[in-house]
C-alpha positions as CSV (number, residue, x, y, z in Angstrom):
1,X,-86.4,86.6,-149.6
2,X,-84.0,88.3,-148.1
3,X,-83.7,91.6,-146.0
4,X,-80.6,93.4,-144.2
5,X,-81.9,94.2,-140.2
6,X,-79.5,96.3,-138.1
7,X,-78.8,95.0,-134.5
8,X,-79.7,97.8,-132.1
9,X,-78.7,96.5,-128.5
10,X,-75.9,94.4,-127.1
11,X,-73.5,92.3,-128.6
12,X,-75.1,89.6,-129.7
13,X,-75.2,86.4,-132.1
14,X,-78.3,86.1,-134.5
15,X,-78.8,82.4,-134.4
16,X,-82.4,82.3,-135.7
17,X,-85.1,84.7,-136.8
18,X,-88.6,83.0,-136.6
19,X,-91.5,84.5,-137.6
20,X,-94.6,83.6,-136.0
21,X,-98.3,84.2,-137.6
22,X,-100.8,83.9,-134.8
23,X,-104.1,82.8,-135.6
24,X,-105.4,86.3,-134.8
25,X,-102.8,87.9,-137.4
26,X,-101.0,88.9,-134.6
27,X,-97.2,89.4,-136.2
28,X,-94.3,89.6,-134.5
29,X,-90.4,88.3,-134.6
30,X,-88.5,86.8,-132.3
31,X,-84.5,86.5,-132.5
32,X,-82.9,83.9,-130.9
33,X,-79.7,84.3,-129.7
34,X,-77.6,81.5,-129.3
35,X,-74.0,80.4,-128.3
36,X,-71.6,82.5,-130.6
37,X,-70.5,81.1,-134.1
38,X,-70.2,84.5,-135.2
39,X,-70.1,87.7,-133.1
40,X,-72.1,91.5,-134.2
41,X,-72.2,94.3,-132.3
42,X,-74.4,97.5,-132.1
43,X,-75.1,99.0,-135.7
44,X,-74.1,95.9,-137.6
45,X,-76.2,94.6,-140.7
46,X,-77.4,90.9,-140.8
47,X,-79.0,89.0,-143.8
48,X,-82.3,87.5,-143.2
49,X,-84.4,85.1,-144.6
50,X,-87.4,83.7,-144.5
51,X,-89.9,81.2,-146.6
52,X,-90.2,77.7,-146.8
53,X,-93.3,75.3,-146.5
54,X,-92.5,73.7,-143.9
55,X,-96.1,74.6,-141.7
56,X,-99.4,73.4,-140.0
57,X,-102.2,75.6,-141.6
58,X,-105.9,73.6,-141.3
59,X,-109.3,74.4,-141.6
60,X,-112.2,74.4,-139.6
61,X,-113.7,71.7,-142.2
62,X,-110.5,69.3,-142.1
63,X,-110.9,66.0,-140.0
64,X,-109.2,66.1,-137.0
65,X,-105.6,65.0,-136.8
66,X,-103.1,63.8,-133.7
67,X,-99.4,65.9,-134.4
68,X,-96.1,64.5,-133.4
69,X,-93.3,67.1,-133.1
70,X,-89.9,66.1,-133.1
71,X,-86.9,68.4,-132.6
72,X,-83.5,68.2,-132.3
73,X,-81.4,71.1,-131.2
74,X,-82.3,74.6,-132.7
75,X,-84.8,72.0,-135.0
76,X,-87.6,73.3,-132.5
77,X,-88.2,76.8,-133.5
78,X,-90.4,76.0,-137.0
79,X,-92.0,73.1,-134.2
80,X,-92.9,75.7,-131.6
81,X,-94.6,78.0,-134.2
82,X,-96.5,74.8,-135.0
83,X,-97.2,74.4,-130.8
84,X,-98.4,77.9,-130.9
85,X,-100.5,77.9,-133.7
86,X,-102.5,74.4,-132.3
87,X,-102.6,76.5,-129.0
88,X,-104.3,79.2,-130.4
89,X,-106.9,77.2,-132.3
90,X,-107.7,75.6,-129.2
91,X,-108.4,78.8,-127.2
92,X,-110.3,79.5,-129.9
93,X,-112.2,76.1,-129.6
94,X,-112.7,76.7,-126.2
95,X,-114.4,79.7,-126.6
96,X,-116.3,78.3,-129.1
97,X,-117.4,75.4,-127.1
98,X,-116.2,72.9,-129.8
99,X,-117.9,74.6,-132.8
100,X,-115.0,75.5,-134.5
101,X,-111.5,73.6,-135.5
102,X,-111.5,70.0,-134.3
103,X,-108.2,69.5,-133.0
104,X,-107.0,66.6,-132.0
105,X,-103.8,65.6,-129.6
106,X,-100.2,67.4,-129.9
107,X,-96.9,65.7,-128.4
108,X,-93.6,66.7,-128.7
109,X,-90.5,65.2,-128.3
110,X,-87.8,67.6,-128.1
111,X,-83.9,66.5,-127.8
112,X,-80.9,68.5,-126.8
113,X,-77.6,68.1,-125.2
114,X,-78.5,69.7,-121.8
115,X,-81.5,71.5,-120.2
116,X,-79.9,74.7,-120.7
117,X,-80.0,74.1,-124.4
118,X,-84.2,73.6,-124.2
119,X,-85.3,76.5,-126.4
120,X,-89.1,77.7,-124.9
121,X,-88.8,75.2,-122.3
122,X,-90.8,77.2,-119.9
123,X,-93.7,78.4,-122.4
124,X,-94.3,74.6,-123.4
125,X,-94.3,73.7,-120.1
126,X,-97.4,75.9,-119.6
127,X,-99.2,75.0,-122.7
128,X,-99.0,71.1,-121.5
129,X,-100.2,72.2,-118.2
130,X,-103.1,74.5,-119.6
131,X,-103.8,71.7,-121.8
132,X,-103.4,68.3,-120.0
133,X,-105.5,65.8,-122.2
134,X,-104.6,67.8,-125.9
135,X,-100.9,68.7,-125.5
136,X,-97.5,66.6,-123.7
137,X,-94.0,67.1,-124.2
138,X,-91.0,64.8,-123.3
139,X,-87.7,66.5,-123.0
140,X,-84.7,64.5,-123.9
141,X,-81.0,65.5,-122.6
142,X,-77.6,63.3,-124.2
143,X,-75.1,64.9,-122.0
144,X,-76.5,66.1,-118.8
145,X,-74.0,67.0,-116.1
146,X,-75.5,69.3,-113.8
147,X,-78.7,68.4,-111.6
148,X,-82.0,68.7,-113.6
149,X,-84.6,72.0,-112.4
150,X,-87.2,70.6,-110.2
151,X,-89.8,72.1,-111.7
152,X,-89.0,70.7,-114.9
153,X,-87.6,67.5,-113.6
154,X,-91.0,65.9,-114.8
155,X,-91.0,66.6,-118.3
156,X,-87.3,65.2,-119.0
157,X,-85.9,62.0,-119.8
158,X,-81.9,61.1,-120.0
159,X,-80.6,59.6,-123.6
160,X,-82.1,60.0,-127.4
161,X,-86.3,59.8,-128.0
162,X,-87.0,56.2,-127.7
163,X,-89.5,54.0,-130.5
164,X,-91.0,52.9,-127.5
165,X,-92.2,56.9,-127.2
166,X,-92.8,57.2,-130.9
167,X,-95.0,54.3,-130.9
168,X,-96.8,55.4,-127.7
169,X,-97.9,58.3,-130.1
170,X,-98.5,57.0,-133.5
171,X,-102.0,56.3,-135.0
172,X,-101.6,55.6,-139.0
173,X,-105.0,57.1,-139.6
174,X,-104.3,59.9,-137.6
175,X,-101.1,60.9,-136.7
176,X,-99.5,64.2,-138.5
177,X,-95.6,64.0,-137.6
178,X,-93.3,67.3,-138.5
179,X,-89.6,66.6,-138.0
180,X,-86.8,69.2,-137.4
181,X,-83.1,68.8,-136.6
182,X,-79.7,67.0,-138.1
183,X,-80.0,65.3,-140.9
184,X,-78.4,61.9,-139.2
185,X,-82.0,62.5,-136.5
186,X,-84.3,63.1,-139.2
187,X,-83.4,59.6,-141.1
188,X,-83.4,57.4,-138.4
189,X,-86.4,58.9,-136.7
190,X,-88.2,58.9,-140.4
191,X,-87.1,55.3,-140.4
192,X,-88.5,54.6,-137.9
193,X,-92.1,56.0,-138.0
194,X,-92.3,54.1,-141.4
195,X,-91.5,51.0,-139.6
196,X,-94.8,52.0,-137.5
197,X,-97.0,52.3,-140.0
198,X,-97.0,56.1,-140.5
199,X,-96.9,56.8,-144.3
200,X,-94.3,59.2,-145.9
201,X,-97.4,61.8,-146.9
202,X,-97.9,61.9,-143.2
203,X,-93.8,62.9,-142.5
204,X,-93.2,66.3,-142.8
205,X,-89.6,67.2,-142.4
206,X,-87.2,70.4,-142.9
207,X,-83.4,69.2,-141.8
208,X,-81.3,72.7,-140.4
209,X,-77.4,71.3,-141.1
């Protein structure tokens, strides 16, 4: 589906709409704007769209499961609606006191050429910190040249996501793995979960270029 949106504030690129469906049927969009490969200004029309099935949807009555999330690039937005979503059914787990979805672990590994480039860097720092034994992250950087935030310094490594990493969080019986980025990424990183065990049913990708 596509729909025509008008930009109403500054100059801006459109990189990315994602649309995010909280577990509460909360709605709301968020437009990420990126370094320029083409420029609008204030009153221009952009084309939208939106679809796909690329998305973590279970039910209270589904055995639990242990997601991998792998990004690479602007390949994290469909991954941090994912993050969100597990988020929210653990809040609601919580309140529950464990009565509702069973959730297992969530890890992502998210590359990118620098830390600037870290899409939601911040925000998924907080969930792994609300969450220490459900949710981690490690953030890799290819061509860091400046000196790494401090408070972020933990969560990041230097060069590509490592099968040493992959295998640290694969389980064939239980890991879920959804992979987003360059197609080049997605092959060799689909390669090599399959060399671990993990079946192709239990590889979920969506490639962006």
């Amino acid at each position: 589906m596509c729909r025509s949106t008008q930009v109403a504030e500054h100059t801006a690129v459109l990189e990315v709409c994602h649309y995010h469906l909280s577990f509460h049927f909360c709605a709301y969009f968020e437009c990420f704007l990126l370094c320029p490969t083409w420029q609008c200004t204030a009153g221009s029309h952009v084309a939208m769209r939106v679809g796909g099935d690329f998305f973590f949807h279970p039910l209270p009555s589904d055995p639990s499961v242990d997601l991998l999330l792998v990004a690479g690039g602007v390949g994290i937005n469909p991954l941090y609606s994912i993050l969100l979503h597990a988020t929210d059914l653990l809040h609601l787990n919580r309140v529950s006191g464990g009565r509702d979805y069973n959730i297992g672990s969530a890890h992502l590994c998210y590359s990118a050429k620098n830390t600037q480039e870290l899409l939601f860097k911040h925000s998924i720092i907080d969930v792994c910190r609300e969450f220490p034994d459900k949710v981690s992250c490690n953030f890799h950087v290819t061509q860091q040249n400046t000196d790494v935030e401090p408070h972020i310094k933990p969560f990041v490594n230097c060069g590509r996501i490592t099968e040493e990493e992959l295998r640290a969080h694969v389980d064939p019986q239980r890991t879920l793995c959804y992979l987003c980025g360059p197609p080049p990424m997605i092959e060799a990183i689909s390669k090599t979960l399959r060399d671990l065990n993990l079946t192709k049913e239990r590889i979920i990708f969506e490639k962006w270029w």
